[in-house]
N, C-alpha and C positions, 0 to 999 in steps of 0.2 A: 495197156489201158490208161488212158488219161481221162481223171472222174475228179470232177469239184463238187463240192456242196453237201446238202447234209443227206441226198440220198441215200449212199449206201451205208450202211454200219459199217465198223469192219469187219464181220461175222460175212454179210454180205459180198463185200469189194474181194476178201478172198475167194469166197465163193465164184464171183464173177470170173475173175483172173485164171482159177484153175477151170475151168470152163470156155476161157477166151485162150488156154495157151492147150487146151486136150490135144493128143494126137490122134485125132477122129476128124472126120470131113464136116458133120453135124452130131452137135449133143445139146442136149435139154437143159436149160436154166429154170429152177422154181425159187420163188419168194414172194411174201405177202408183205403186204407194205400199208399203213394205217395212212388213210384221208389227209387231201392236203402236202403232203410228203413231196418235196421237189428236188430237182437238181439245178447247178448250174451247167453253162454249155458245157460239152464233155463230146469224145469221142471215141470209139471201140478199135481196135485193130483189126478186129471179124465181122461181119456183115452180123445183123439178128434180121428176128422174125422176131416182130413183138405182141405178146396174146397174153390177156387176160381174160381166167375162165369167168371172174366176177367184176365189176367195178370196169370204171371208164379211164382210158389217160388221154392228158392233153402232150400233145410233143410234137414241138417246133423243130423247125429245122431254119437254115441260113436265109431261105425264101418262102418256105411253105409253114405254116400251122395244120394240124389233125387233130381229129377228137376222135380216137378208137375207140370205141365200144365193146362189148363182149363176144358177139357177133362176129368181127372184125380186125383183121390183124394189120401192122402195118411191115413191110420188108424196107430196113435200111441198109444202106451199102456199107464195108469197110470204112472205117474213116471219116463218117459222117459226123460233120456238127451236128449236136444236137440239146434238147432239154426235155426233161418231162414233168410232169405233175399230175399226181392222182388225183383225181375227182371221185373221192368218194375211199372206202377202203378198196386196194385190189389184189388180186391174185393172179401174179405174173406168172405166167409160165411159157416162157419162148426159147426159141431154137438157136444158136451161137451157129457160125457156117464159118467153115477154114475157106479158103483164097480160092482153091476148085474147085470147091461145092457154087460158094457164090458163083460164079462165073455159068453156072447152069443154071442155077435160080431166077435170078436178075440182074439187071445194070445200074435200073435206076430206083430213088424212091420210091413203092406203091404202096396203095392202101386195098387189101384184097378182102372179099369177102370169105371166112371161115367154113370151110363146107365138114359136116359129119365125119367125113373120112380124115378130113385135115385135122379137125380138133383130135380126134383119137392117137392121129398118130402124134401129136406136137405133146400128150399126156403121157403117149406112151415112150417116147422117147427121153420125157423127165424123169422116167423111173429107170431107163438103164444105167448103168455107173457109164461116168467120163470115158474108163477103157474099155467098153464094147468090145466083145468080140470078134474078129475080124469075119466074114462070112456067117454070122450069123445074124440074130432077130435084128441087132442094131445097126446091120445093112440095109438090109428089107424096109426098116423104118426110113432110114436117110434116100434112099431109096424114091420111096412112095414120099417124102415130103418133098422133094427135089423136084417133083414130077407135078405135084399137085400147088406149088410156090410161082414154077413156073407156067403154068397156063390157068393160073385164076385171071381174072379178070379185073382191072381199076376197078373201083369204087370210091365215086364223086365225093371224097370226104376230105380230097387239099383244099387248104385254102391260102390264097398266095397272100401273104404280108408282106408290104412296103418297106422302102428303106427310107424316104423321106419323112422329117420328121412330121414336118403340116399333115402329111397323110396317116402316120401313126396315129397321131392325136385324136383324127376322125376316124380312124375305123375303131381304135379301145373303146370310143362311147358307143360305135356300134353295137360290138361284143358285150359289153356292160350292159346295156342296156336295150337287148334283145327287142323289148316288147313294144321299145318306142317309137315312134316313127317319122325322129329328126330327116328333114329337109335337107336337100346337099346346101343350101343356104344357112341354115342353122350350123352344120356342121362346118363348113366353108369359116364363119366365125368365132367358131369356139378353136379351130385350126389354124387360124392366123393367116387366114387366105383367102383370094374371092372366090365365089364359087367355080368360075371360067377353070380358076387355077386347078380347083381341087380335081373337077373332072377332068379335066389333062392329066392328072396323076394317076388318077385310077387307072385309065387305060396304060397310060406309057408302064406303070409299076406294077399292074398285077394284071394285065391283057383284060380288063373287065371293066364295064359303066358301073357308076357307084349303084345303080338299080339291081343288077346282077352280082356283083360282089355283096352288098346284104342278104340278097337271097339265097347265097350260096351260103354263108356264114348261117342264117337262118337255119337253113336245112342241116346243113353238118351239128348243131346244137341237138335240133328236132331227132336226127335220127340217135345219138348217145342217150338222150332221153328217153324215149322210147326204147330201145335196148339194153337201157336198167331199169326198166319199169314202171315207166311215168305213163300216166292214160291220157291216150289221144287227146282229151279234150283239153286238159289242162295243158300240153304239150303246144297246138294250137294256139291257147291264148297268150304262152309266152313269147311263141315267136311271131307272136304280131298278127295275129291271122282273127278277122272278124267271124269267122264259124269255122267248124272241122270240114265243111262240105270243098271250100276255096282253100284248105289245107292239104286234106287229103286230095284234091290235082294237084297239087304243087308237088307235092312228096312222089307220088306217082309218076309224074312229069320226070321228076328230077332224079328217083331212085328204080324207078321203075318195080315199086311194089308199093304195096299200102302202107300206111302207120301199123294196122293191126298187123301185118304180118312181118314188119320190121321188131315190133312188139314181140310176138312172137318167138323171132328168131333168137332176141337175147335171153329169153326163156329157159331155149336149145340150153342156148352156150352152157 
């Protein structure tokens, strides 16, 4: 494991490591980790599943940013750059996968949505020891999460970040500042570019018109919120939306369920 920054303690980083070298296909990692708490880029030798039963993370990768929610877990491959930061206190509880486990799971990054049976088993797996029995319960578990890792479904919660820097500079005021609703001309010169330029970059660096990439960013806020338990309405006004009626089709639109029942589901978690 190669880890910078002041994420893990060392109480933690051991933890991590005996848990990144188990001789098991899949085993449970837990830790709670206080608000604000970041890493720098780092990357794992095993694939995780990353889930918090409470609180929200943010974590970037080389091209993508997510904001996972409680709801929602994210699957990264072996060997993945990466960073995180909690947004808020969280309670990590995710799954560490050896080189054959991954290899049934996934290939690539996803952001999956958390079903009943997934959370249970990713709880229940945190409570068996490292060395699991061989054919017993902490098969069944690796098992059934194996099975349910591998045919969940995306969920619209990448967001592709730039490598230029002109484009940086406009999408951080994006993110910062959600609720406003700078112009690609505004933003074009707080960027150091004309606007012609900017929109060129959008598409060539993140397959998306500056219209679409806000929106998406929009909604990936919208829905973390919402799934630690902000109400619709004030959720709405921060992502820039003149009423909840022209919100909730957007969210609909784009997650295919309502605010209330995205609400809701971090509830579940």
């Amino acid at each position: 494991m190669t880890t910078i920054g002041r994420f893990l303690s060392s109480i933690g980083q051991s933890a991590f490591l005996e848990a990144e070298t188990a001789p098991r296909p899949v085993v449970g990692f837990s830790m709670d980790y206080p608000a604000g708490l970041s890493t720098n880029w780092h990357s794992h030798s095993r694939a995780q599943l990353l889930y918090a039963v409470s609180g929200a993370m943010r974590i970037e990768t080389e091209a993508v940013s997510y904001i996972i929610p409680p709801s929602m877990a994210l699957f990264l491959p072996s060997n993945a750059e990466h960073a995180i930061r909690m947004d808020g206190p969280v309670a990590m509880r995710a799954l560490v996968l050896r080189e054959d486990a991954e290899s049934r799971a996934a290939t690539e990054p996803k952001a999956i949505a958390v079903s009943p049976l997934l959370r249970e088993v990713i709880l229940a797996a945190c409570a068996e020891p490292l060395r699991w029995g061989l054919g017993g319960r902490g098969y069944f578990l690796t098992e059934l999460a194996l099975d349910e890792i591998a045919n969940a479904g995306v969920m619209p919660l990448a967001l592709a970040m730039p490598n230029d820097n002109r484009l940086r500079r406009a999408v951080t005021i994006l993110l910062d500042r959600p609720r406003d609703a700078p112009t690609l001309e505004d933003l074009a010169l707080a960027a150091g570019a004309s606007s012609r330029t900017l929109a060129r970059l959008f598409r060539s660096e993140t397959g998306l018109s500056f219209r679409q990439w806000r929106q998406q960013a929009r909604m990936t806020e919208a829905m973390a919120a919402l799934s630690t338990g902000a109400n619709p309405a004030q959720v709405a006004a921060k992502a820039g939306f003149g009423g909840q009626a022209a919100f909730g089709a957007a969210f609909r639109t784009h997650f295919g369920m309502t605010p209330g029942q995205a609400r809701l589901l971090g509830k579940r978690a």
